[in-house]
C-alpha positions as protocol buffer text, in pm:
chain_id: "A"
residue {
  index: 1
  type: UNK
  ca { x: 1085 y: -1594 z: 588 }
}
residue {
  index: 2
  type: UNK
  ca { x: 1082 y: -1265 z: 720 }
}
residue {
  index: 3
  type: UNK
  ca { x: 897 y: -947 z: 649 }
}
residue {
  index: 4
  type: UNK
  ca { x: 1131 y: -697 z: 454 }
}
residue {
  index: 5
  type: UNK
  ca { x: 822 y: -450 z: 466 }
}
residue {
  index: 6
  type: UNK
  ca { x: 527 y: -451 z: 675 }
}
residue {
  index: 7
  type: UNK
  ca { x: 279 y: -178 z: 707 }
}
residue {
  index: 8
  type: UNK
  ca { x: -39 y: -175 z: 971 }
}
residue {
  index: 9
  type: UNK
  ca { x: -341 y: -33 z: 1019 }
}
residue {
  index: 10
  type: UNK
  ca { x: -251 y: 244 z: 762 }
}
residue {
  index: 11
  type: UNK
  ca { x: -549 y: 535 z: 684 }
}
residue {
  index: 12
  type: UNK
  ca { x: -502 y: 782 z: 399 }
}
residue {
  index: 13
  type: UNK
  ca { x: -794 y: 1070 z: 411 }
}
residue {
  index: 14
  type: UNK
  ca { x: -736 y: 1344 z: 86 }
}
residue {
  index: 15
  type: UNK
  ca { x: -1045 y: 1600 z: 130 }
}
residue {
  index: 16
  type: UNK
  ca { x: -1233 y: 1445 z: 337 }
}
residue {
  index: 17
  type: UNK
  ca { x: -1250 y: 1086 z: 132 }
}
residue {
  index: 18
  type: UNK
  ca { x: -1147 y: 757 z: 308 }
}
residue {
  index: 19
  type: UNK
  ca { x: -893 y: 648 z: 2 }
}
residue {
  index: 20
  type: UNK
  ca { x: -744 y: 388 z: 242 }
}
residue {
  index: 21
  type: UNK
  ca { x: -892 y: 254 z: 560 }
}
residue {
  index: 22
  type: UNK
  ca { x: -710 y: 47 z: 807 }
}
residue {
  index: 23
  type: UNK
  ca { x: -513 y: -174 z: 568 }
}
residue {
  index: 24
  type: UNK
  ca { x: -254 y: -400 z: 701 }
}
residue {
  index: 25
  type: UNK
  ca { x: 13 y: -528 z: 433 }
}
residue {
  index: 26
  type: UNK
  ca { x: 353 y: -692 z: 455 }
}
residue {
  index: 27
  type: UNK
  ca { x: 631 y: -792 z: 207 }
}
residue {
  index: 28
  type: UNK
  ca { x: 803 y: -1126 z: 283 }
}
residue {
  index: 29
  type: UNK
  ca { x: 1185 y: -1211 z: 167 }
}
residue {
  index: 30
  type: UNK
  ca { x: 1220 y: -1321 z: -158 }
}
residue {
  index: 31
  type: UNK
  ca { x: 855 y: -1193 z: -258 }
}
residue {
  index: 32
  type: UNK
  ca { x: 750 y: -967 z: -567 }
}
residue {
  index: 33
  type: UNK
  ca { x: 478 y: -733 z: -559 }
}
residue {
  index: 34
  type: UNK
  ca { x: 356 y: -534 z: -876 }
}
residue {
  index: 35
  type: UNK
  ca { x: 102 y: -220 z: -824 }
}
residue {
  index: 36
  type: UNK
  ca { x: -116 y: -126 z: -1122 }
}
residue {
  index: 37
  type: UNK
  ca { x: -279 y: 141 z: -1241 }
}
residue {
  index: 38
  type: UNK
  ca { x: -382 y: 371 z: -1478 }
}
residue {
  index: 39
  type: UNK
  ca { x: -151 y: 688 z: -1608 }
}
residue {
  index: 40
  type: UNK
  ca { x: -205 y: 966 z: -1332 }
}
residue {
  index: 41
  type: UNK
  ca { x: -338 y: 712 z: -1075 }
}
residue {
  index: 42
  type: UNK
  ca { x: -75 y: 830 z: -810 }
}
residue {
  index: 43
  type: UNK
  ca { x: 112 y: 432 z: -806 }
}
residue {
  index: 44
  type: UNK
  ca { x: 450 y: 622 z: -724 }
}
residue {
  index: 45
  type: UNK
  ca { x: 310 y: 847 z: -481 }
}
């Protein structure tokens, strides 16, 4: 199957924090992928 998302070697730096370092991800078809979290956690950001 093919990827339908793919995401690599992604960094995300708020204030001077490493929140994410380097992570490579990817979404194949037909796949389902659920992100939880607290209220206020930033999941749709």
């Amino acid at each position: 199957m093919s990827d339908v998302l793919e995401l690599q070697d992604v960094s995300v730096v708020r204030e001077g924090r490493a929140l994410v370092d380097q992570v490579s991800w990817s979404v194949k078809e037909g796949e389902r992928w659920v992100i939880l979290g607290p209220n206020g956690a930033g999941k749709t950001t």
